[in-house]
N, C-alpha and C positions, 0 to 999 in steps of 0.2 A: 207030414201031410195027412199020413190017415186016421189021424186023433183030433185035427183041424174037420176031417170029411166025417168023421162019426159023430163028432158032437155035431155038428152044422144036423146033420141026418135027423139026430135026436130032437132038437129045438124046432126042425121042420114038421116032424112028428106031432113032436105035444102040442104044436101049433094049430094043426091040421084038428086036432082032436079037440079043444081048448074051444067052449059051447056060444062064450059070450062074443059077441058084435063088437071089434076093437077098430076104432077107425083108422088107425093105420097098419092094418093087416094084410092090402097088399103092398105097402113098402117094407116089410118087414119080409115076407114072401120074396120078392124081388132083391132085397139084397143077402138073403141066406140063398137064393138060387145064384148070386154072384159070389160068396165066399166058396161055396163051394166049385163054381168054374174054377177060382183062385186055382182054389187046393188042389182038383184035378191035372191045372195046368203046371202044376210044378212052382218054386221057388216065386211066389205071391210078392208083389209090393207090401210090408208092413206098412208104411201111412195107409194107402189101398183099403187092408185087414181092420184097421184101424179106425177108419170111416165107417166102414161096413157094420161095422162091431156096434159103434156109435148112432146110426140110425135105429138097426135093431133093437138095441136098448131101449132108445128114445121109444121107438111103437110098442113094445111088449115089457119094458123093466116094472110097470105096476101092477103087473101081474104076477102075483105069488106062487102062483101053479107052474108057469113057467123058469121060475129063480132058479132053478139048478139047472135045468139046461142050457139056459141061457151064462150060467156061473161058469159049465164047462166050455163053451163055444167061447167067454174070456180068456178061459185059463190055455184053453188051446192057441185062442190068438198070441196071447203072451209067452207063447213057447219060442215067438219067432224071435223074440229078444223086444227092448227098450227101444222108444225112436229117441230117436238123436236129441238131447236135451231135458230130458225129463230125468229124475228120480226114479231108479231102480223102486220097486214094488219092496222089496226084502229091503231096504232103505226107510220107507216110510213111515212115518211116526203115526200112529194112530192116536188121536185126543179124545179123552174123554171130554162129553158133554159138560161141561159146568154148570153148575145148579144152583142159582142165587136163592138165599131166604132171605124175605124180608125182617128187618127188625123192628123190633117194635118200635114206633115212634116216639123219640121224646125233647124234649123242647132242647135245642142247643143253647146253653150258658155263652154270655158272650168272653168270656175266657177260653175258651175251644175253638176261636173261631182264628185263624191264624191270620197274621198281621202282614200284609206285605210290608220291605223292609224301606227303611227310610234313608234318605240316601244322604250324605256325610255333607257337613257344612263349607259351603264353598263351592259345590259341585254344580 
């Protein structure tokens, strides 16, 4: 609980200090003042944690000045364990991006060009 209440604390923080006009700053405010009731109160609903976590992001995740505390007040969230049906974190497969180039164009031969197949006599 009290690594759940010190990062809440922190993110409240740089929130408080954070100069630009975010238009959803007081949903963000309101629901890091409710992880934190969580945390005070003892053994929090994870969905609950989950939700909360998930607004706050949505109001403050494009902001880069906020990225680590907001990284921590996750990793706290995710201390309470996995909800029921998702993939464990230390599970997940991270992809890299795929980067197509283009080729240079050039005229397709009609020998390249594949044949659907013809179906047998009789059929």
């Amino acid at each position: 609980m009290s690594e759940l209440r010190a990062a809440v604390s922190r993110l409240r923080r740089a929130l408080a200090a954070h100069p630009a006009q975010l238009p959803d700053r007081d949903a963000a405010e309101d629901e890091l003042a409710a992880l934190d009731a969580m945390a005070r109160a003892g053994a929090p609903e994870v969905p609950r944690l989950r939700r909360s976590l998930l607004l706050v992001a949505g109001a403050v995740g494009s902001v880069s000045a906020l990225a680590q505390a907001l990284g921590e007040v996750r990793a706290a969230v995710d201390s309470f364990g996995e909800q029921p049906g998702t993939v464990p974190r230390q599970a997940r497969v991270v992809r890299e991006p795929v980067v197509e180039t283009a080729a240079p164009e050039q005229p397709c031969a009609a020998a390249e060009v594949p044949r659907p197949r013809e179906a047998p006599d009789g059929v």
